[in-house]
C-alpha positions as semicolon CSV with decimal commas, in nm:
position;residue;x (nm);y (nm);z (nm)
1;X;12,964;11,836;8,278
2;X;13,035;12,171;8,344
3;X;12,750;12,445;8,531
4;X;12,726;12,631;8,215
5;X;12,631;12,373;8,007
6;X;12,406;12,259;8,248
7;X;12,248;12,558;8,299
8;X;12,175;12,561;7,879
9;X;12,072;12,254;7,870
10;X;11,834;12,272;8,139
11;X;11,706;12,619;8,034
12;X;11,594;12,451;7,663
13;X;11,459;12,216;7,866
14;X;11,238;12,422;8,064
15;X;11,115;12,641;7,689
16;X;11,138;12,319;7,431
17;X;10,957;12,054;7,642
18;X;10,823;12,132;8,018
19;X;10,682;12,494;7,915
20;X;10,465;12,326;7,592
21;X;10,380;12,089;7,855
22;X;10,223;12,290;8,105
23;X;10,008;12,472;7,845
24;X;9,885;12,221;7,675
25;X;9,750;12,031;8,023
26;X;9,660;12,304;8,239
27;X;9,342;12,143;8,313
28;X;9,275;11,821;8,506
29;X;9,519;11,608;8,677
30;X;9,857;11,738;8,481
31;X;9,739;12,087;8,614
32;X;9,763;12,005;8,956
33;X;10,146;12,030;8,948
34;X;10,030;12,379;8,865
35;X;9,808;12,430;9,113
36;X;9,942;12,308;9,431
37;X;10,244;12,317;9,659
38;X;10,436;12,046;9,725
39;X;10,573;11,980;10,047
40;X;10,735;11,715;10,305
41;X;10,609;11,629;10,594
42;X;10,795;11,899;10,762
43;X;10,628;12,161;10,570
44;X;10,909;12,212;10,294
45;X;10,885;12,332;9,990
46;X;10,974;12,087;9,716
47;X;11,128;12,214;9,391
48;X;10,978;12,067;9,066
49;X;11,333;11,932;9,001
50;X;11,657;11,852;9,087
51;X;11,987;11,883;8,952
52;X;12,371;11,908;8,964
53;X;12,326;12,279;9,029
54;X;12,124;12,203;9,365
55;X;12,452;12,054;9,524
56;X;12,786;12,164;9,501
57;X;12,982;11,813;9,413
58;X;13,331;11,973;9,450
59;X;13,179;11,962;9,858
60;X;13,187;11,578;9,808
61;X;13,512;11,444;10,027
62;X;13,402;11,743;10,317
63;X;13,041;11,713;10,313
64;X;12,938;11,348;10,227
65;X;13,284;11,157;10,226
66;X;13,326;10,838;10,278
67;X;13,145;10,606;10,541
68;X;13,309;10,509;10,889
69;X;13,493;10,869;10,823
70;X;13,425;11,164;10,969
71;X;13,209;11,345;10,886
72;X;13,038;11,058;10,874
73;X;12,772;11,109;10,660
74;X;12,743;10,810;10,497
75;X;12,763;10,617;10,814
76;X;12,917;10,511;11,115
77;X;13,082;10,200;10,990
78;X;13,281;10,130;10,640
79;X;13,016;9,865;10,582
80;X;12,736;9,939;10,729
81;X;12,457;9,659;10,690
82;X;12,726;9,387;10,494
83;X;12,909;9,335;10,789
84;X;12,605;9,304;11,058
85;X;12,235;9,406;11,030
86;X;12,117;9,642;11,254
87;X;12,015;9,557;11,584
88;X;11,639;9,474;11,567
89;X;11,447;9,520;11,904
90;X;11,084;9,534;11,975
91;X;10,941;9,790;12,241
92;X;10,755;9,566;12,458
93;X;10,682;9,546;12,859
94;X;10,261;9,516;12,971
95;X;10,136;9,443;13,283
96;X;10,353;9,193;13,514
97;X;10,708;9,135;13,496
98;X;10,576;8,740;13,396
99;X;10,409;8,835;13,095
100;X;10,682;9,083;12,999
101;X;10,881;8,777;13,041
102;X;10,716;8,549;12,822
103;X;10,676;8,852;12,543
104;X;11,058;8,913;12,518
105;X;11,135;8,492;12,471
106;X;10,849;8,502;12,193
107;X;11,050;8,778;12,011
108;X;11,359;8,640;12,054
109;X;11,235;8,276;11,910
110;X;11,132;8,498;11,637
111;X;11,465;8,661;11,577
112;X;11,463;8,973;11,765
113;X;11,808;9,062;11,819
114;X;11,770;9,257;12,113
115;X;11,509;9,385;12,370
116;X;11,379;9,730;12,429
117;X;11,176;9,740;12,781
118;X;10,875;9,924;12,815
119;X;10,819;10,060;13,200
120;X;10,435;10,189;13,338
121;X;10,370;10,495;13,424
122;X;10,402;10,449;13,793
123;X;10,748;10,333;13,751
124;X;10,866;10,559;13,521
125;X;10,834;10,869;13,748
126;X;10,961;10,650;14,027
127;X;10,603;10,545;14,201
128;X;10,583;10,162;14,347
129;X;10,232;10,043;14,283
130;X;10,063;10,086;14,608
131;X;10,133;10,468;14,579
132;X;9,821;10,632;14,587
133;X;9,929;10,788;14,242
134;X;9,934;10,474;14,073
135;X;9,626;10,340;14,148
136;X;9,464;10,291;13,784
137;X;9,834;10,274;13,576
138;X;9,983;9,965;13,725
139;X;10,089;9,747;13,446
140;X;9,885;9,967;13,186
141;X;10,116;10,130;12,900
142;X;10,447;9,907;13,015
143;X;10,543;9,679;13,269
144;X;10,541;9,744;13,669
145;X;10,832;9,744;13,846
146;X;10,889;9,798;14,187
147;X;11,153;9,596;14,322
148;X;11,491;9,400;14,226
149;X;11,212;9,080;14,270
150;X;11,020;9,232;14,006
151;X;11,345;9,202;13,799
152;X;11,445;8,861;13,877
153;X;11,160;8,755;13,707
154;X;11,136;8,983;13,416
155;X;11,467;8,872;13,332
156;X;11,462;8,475;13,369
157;X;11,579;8,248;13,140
158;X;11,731;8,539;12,920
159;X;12,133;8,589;12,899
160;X;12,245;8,894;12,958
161;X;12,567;8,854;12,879
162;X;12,434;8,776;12,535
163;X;12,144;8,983;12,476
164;X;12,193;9,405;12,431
165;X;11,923;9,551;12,662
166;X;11,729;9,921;12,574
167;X;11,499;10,036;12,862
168;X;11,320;10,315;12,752
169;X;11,334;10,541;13,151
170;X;11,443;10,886;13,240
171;X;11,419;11,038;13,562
172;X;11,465;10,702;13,665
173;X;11,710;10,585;13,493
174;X;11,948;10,579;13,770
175;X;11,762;10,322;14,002
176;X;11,659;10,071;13,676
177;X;12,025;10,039;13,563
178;X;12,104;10,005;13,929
179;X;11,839;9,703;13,930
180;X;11,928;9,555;13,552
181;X;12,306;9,563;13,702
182;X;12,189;9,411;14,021
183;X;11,996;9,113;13,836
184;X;12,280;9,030;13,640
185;X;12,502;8,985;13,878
186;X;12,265;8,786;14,095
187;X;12,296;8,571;13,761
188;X;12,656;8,523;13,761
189;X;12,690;8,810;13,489
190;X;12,987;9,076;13,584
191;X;12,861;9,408;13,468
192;X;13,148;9,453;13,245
193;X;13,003;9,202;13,024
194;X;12,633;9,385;13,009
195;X;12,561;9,515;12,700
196;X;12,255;9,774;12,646
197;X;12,125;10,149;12,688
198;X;11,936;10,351;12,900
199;X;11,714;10,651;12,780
200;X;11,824;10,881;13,067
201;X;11,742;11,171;12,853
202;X;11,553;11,413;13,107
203;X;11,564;11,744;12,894
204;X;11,323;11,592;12,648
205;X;11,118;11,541;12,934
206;X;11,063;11,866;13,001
207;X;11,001;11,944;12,643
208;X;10,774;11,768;12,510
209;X;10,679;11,422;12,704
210;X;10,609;11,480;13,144
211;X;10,763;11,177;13,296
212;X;10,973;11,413;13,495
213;X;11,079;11,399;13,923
214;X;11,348;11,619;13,984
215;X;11,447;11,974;13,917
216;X;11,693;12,027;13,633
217;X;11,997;12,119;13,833
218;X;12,003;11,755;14,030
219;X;11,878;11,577;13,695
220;X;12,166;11,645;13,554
221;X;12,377;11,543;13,848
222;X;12,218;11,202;13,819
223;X;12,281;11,174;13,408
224;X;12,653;11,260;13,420
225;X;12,697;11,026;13,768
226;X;12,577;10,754;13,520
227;X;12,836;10,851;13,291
228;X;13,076;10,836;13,506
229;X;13,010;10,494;13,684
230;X;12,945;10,332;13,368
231;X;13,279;10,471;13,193
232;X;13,476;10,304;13,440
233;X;13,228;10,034;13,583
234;X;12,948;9,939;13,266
235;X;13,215;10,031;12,953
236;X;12,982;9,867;12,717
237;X;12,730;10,064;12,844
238;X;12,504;10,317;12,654
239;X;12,469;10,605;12,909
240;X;12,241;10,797;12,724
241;X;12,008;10,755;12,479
242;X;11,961;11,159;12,408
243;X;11,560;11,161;12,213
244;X;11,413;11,344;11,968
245;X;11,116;11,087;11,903
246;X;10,898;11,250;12,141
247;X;10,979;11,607;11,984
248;X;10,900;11,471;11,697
249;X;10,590;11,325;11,842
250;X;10,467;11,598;11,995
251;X;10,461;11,788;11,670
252;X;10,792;11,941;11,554
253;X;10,931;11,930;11,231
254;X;11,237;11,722;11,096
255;X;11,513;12,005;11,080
256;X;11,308;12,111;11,470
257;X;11,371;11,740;11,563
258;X;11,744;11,716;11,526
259;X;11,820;12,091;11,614
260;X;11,691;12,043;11,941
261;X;11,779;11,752;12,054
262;X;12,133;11,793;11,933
263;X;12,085;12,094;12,143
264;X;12,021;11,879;12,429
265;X;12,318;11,676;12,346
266;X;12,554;11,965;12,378
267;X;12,366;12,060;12,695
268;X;12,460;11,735;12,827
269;X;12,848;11,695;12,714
270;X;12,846;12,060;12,915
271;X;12,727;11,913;13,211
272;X;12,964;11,628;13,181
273;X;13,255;11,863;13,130
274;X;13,157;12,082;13,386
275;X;13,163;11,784;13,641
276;X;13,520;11,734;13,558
277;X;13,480;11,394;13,264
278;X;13,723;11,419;12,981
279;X;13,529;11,424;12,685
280;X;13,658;11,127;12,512
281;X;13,626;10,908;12,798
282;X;13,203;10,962;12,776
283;X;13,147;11,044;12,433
284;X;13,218;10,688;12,293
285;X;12,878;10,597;12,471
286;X;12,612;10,847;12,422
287;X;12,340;10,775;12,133
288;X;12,086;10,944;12,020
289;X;11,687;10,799;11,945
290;X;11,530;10,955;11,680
291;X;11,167;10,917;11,504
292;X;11,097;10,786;11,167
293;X;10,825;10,973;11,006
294;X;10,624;10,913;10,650
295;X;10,836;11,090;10,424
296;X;11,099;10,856;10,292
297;X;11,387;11,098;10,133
298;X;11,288;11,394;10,383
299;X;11,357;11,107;10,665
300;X;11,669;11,015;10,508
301;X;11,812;11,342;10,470
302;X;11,748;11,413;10,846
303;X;11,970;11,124;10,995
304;X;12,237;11,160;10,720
305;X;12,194;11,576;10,849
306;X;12,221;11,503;11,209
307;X;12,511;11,246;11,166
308;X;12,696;11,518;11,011
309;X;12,601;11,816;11,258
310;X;12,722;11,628;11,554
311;X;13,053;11,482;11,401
312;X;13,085;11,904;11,372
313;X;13,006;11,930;11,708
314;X;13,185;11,753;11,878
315;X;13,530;11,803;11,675
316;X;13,468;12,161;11,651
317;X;13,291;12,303;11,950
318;X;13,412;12,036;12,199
319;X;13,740;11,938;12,056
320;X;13,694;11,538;12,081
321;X;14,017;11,390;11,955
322;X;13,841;11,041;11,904
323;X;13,674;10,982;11,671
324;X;13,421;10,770;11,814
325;X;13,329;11,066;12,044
326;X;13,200;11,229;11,693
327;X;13,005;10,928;11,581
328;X;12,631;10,986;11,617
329;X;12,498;10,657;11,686
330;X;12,106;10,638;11,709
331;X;11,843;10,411;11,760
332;X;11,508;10,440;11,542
333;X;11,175;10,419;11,616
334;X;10,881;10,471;11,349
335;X;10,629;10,741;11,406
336;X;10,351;10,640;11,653
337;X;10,188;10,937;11,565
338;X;10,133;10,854;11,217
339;X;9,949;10,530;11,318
340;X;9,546;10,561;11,268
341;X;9,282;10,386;11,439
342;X;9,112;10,389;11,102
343;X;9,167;10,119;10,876
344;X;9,454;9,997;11,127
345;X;9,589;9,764;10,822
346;X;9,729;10,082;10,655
347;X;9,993;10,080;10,980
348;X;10,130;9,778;10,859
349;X;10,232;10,008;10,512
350;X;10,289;10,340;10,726
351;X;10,564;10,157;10,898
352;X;10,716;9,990;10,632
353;X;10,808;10,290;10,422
354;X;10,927;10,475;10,781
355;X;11,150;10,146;10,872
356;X;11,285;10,132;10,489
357;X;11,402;10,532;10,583
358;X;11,553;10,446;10,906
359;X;11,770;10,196;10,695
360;X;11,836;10,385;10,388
361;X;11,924;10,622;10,661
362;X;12,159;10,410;10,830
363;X;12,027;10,320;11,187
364;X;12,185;10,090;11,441
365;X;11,883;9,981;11,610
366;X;11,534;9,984;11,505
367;X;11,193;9,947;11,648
368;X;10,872;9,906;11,432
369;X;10,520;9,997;11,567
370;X;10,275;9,776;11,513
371;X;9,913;9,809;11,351
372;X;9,713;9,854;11,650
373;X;9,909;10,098;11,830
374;X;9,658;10,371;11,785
375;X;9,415;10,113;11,971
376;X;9,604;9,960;12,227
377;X;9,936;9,787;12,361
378;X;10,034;9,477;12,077
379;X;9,901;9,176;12,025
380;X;10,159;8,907;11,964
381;X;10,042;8,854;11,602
382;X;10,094;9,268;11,572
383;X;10,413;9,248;11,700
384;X;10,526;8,917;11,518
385;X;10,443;9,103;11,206
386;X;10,638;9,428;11,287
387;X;10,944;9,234;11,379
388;X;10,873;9,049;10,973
389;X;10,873;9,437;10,868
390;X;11,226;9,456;10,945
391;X;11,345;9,138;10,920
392;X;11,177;9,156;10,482
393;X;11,358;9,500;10,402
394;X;11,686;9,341;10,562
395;X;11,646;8,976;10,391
396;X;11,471;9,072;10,122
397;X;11,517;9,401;10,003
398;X;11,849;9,466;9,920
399;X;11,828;9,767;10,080
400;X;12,095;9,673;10,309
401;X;12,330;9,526;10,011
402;X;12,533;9,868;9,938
403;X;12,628;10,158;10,206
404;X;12,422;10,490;10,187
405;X;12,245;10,380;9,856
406;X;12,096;10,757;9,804
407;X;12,390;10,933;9,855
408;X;12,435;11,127;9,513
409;X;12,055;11,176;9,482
410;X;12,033;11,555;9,398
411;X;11,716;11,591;9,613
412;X;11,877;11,400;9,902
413;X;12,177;11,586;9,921
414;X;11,967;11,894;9,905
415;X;11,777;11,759;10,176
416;X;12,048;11,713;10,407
417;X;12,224;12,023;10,355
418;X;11,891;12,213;10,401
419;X;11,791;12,011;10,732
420;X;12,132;12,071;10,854
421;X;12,110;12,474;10,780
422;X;11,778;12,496;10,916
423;X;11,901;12,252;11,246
424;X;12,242;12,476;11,274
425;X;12,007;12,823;11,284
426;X;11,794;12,672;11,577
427;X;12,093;12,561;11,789
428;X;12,214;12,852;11,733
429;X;11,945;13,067;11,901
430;X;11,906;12,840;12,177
431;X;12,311;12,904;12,260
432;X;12,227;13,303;12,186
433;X;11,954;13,196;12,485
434;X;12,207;13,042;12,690
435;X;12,165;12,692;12,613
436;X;11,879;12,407;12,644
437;X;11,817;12,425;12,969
438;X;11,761;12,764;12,981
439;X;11,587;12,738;12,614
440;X;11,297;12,477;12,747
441;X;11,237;12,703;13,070
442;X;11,187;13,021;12,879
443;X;10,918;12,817;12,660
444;X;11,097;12,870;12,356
445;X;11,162;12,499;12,272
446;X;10,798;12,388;12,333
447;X;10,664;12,726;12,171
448;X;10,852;12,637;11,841
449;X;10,702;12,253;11,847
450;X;10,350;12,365;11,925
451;X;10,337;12,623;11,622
452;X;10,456;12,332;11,427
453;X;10,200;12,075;11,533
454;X;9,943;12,328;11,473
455;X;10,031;12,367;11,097
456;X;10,053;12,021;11,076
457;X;9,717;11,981;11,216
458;X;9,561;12,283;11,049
459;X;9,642;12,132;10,703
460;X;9,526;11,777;10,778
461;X;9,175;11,934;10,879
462;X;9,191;12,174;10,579
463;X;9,239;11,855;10,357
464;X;9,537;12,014;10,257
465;X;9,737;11,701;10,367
466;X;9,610;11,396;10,323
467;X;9,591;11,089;10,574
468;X;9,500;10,761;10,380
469;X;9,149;10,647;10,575
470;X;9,115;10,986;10,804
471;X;9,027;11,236;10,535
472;X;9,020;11,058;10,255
473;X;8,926;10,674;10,169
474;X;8,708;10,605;10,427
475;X;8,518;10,328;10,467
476;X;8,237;10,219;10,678
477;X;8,445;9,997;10,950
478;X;8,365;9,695;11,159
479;X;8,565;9,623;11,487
480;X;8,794;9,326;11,357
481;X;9,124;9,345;11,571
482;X;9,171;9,202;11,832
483;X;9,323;9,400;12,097
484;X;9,505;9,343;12,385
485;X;9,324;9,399;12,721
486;X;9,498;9,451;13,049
487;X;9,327;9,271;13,354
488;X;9,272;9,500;13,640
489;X;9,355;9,202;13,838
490;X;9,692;9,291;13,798
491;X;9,665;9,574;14,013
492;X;9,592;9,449;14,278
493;X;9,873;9,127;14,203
494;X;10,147;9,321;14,180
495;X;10,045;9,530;14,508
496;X;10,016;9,197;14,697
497;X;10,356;9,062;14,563
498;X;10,567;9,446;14,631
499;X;10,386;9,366;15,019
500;X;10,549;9,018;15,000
501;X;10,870;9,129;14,932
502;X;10,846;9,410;15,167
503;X;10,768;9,169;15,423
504;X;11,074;8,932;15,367
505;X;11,318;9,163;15,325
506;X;11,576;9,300;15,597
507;X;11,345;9,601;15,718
508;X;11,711;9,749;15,879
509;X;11,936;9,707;15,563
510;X;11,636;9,860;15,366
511;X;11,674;10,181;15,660
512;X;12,017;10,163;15,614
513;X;12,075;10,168;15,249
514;X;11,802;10,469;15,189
515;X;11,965;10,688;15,444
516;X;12,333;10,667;15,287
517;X;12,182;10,748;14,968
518;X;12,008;11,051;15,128
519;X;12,350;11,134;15,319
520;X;12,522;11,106;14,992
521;X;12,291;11,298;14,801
522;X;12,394;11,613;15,003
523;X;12,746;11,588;14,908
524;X;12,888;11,575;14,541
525;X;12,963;11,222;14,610
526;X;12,846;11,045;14,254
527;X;12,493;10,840;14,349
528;X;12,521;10,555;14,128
529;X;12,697;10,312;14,390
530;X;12,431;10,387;14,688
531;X;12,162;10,354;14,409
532;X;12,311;9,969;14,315
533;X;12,378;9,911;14,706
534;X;11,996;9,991;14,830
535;X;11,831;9,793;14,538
536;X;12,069;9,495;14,583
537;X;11,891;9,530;14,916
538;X;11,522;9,539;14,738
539;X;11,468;9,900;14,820
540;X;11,174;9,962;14,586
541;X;11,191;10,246;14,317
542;X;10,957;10,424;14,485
543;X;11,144;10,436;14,825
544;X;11,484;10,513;14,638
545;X;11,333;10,852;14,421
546;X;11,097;10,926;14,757
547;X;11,446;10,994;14,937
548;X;11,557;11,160;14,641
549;X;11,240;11,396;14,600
550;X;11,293;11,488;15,012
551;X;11,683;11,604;14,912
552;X;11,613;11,750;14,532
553;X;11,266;11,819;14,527
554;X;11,023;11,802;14,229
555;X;11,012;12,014;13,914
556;X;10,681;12,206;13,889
557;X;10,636;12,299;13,505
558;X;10,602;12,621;13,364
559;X;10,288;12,640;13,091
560;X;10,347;12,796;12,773
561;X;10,060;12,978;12,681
C-alpha cells in the first residue's frame, strides 16, 4: 500500500469514525484519552497511533535486517532463543563465602544456568574485613572476601570448567579475576577453559554508583591490562561488562541509559587503542549490562536501539573488521528500583513484565529481582521464584519460539529509531566535551541523570504517574515476609578466619609478592600477572589495592550541585 493511500485512508479515518468518537464521549473515562498525556517511562510522548507512515519500510534490510547480521538489530544470533535459551543467573552472594556456597548449589539444583556473584561493600572497594572501614558491612549487601581461602570455599563442589561465572566488581576487578583464576587452577581447571565476566566497568562508577579506589587515569590502566591478559591468557573471558543498570538506577531515562554508557564503551575501546590492542583482538569480549525497566515496548525498543548504535560504532567510528567486535552482547537485569516495599507481591508482576522485555528484547543473560528486594537480601523461596519467572516465559511462553517477535510493530520500530536519535545526540555532546571521562568530571553526565530522576520523582508525587500500592491501591499492610537477616556474628567470623590465614601463610612471599606489584605498578608493565602471583600467595584484597592506593592514589569526587 502506497503513502498516499494511506494517508486517505487514515485521514477518513480520523473525520468518519475517531472525530464522532471523541465528541460524543468527552466526558468520563473515554475523555481521558482527551485529557491526559501519555507517556513511557522515560517521559515520551506517545502518539495516539501508529502506522506505516511512522517508519520508513524501504529502511528495512539497513535498519532492522536480518538477525546474526549486522546491524544486528534483530539479534546477535540467526536463532536466537531456538538454538539455546539465554543464560539464566541469579545475583546472589550474603554474608560468608559458606553460605554463598550453599546459595549458588540451591540455584543450580533448580536450573540456574549460571552464577552471578554478589561482593560486600568492604570488598568491593578493596577493604579486607578487619579494616576499620568495614566494621558494620562485612557480609551485609554480598559476600566477604578477603583472601584466595575465602575463594576456595565459595567455590567448592562447583565446576568451573562447566559453569559461566558473572561477578558483579569494579575497581576491583583486577584482584577477583586474579583470585577466581587462582581457585580454578588450584582445582585442576586451566584458565583457558574458564568461562564468565567481570563488571570492571569503573566509569559508571563515577557516574552514578561510588564503589570507586583509584583515579581515572590508572583505572583505566587496570581495565585495558585485563583486556590484554585475558585476550591472550582467559580467551573465553568477558573483560568487561560496560553498565548502564546503575544509570538507569540512579534515575536516567532509556535513550540517557544507552547514550551514556555506549559513551563509556567508546571511552574504553579508546583506552584500549591507545595502549597499543588491535581492536578486533578485544572487541569479541566486551558486553554490556543493561536495566530492564516497567515499560515493555519502550524496553524493547532500547536494546534493539543500542544493539544497532554500537554495531555503528564500532564499524564506523572504530573500523572493526569482525564482526563479532560489532556485536553488542548484554546481560539484563530487571529494575531494582521499581521494586516497592508496599505490597511486595506486586514485585513478583513488576518483574515479570521487565524479564518478558529483556527477552522480547533479545538478552543473553538475565537476572530477575526478587519480591523482597526493597526489604532486604532474598530469601531462598524469593529467589526460587524469580529463577521460575524466567524459567515460565522461556518454557512456557512462547516468547522465545520466533526471533525478534515485535520487529514490524509500527510503535516499536518508532521506538527504536527515536531511542537511537535521542542516544546518538547525547554521545554526541559528550565527544563535542571531549569524551566520557572528561563528560562525568565536568558533571555533565550526572547533571543530565539527576534532572531526570527528579521528573520522574516529581510526577510520581504529583500522582501524575502511578505506582500500583505507593500512590494508589493501598492497603492497610501486615508484616508477612519473611526476610532474610544477616547475623552480626559474621563479623566478627570472618575477621577471625582472614587472622587465620594471615597467620599460616608465608609472611615473606606475602612481602615479596606486594612489593613486585608496587615495583611494577611504576612502570607500564601490564599488572594482571603480579595481581594472579600475590593472591596465589593469599595476599588479601585489601593488601593488594592498599599497595595500589600508595602508587595511584584515590579519586576524591567532585559534587554536582
Amino acid at each position: 500500500m502506497d503513502n498516499e493511500k494511506i494517508i486517505k485512508v487514515l485521514n477518513e479515518w480520523k473525520e468518519k469514525t475517531l472525530k464522532p468518537f471523541l465528541s460524543k464521549n468527552s466526558k468520563g473515562s473515554f475523555g481521558k484519552e482527551q485529557r491526559e498525556k501519555f507517556v513511557t517511562t522515560s517521559n515520551k510522548e506517545i502518539r495516539r497511533l501508529y502506522t506505516p507512515l511512522d517508519y520508513a519500510s524501504e529502511n528495512y534490510v539497513d535498519e532492522i535486517g536480518f538477525p546474526g547480521q549486522f546491524p544486528f538489530t534483530r539479534g546477535v544470533q540467526p536463532t536466537m532463543y531456538r538454538g539455546k535459551f539465554w543464560t539464566m543467573r541469579q545475583y546472589a552472594g550474603f554474608g560468608t563465602a559458606k553460605e554463598s556456597n550453599e546459595r549458588y548449589r540451591f540455584l543450580l539444583s533448580q536450573g540456574t544456568t549460571g552464577l552471578s556473584v554478589a561482593f560486600d561493600l568492604p570488598t568491593q572497594i578493596g577493604y579486607d574485613s578487619d579494616d576499620p572501614i568495614s566494621s558494620g558491612e562485612v557480609g551485609k549487601v554480598g559476600v566477604a572476601i578477603d583472601t584466595l581461602a575465602d575463594m576456595e570455599i565459595l567455590f567448592k563442589d562447583i565446576p568451573l570448567d562447566k559453569v559461566s561465572t558473572s561477578m558483579t566488581i569494579n575497581a576491583p576487578a583486577s584482584v577477583l579475576l586474579a583470585l577466581y583464576i587462582a581457585v580454578a587452577e588450584k582445582n585442576g581447571v586451566s584458565r583457558d577453559k574458564l568461562s564468565g565476566t567481570i563488571q570492571n566497568d569503573i566509569l559508571k562508577e563515577y557516574i552514578a554508583r561510588g564503589t570507586y579506589i583509584f583515579p581515572p587515569k590508572p583505572s583505566m590502566r587496570l581495565i585495558t591490562n585485563v583486556f590484554e591478559f585475558c585476550a591472550k591468557e582467559v580467551p573465553k573471558w568477558n573483560t568487561i561488562s560496560i553498565s548502564g543498570y546503575h544509570i538507569r538506577e540512579a534515575g536516567s531515562t532509556a535513550a540517557q541509559e544507552i547514550g551514556f554508557t555506549l559513551a563509556n564503551g567508546i571511552a574504553y575501546v579508546e583506552a584500549a587503542l591507545k595502549s597499543g590492542l588491535d581492536v578486533d583482538d578485544f572487541a569479541k569480549r566486551l558486553s554490556f549490562f543493561f536495566n530492564s525497566h516497567n515499560d515493555l515496548f519502550e524496553e524493547v525498543a532500547k536494546f534493539r536501539a543500542a544493539r544497532r548504535l554500537w554495531a555503528k560504532i564500532m564499524k564506523e567510528r572504530f573500523k572493526a573488521r569482525d564482526e563479532r567486535s560489532m556485536m553488542l552482547r548484554f546481560h539484563t537485569q530487571t529494575a531494582g528500583s521499581s521494586l516497592t516495599a508496599q505490597q511486595p507481591d506486586n514485585n513478583v508482576v513488576r518483574t515479570t513484565v521487565q524479564a518478558l522485555a529483556a527477552v522480547l528484547g533479545g538478552t543473553q543473560s538475565l537476572h530477575t529481582n526478587s519480591r523482597d528486594e526493597a526489604l532486604a537480601l532474598p530469601t531462598e523461596a524469593s529467589a526460587q521464584i524469580a529463577l521460575r519467572t524466567q524459567q515460565i516465559i522461556a518454557y512456557e511462553s512462547g516468547a522465545a519460539n520466533t526471533v525478534d517477535p515485535l520487529a514490524g510493530s509500527y510503535y516499536v520500530e518508532t521506538l527504536t529509531n527515536e531511542i537511537q536519535q535521542e542516544a546518538e545526540e547525547y554521545i554526541n555532546k559528550i565527544d563535542a566535551l571531549g569524551g566520557a571521562v572528561q563528560a562525568i568530571e565536568r558533571g555533565f553526565i550526572q547533571s543530565e541523570i539527576q534532572k531526570s530522576a527528579y521528573i520522574f520523582q516529581k510526577d510520581i508525587e504529583a500522582n501524575k504517574r502511578i505506582i500500583v500500592g505507593v500512590n494508589k491501591f493501598q492497603v492497610k499492610e501486615k508484616d508477612t515476609l519473611e526476610l532474610l537477616k544477616i547475623d552480626k556474628q559474621i563479623e566478627v567470623d570472618q575477621i577471625k578466619f582472614l587472622k587465620k590465614v594471615q597467620a599460616e601463610r608465608n609472611a615473606d612471599l606475602v612481602k615479596e609478592k606486594i612489593e613486585n606489584l608496587k615495583k611494577a605498578a611504576q612502570t607500564n608493565s601490564n599488572l594482571m600477572p603480579f595481581i594472579v602471583d600475590a593472591v596465589k600467595n593469599y595476599c588479601s584484597v585489601g593488601e593488594v589495592c592498599n599497595s595500589l592506593r600508595e602508587i595511584f592514589g584515590e579519586y576524591k569526587e567532585n559534587l554536582i550541585i
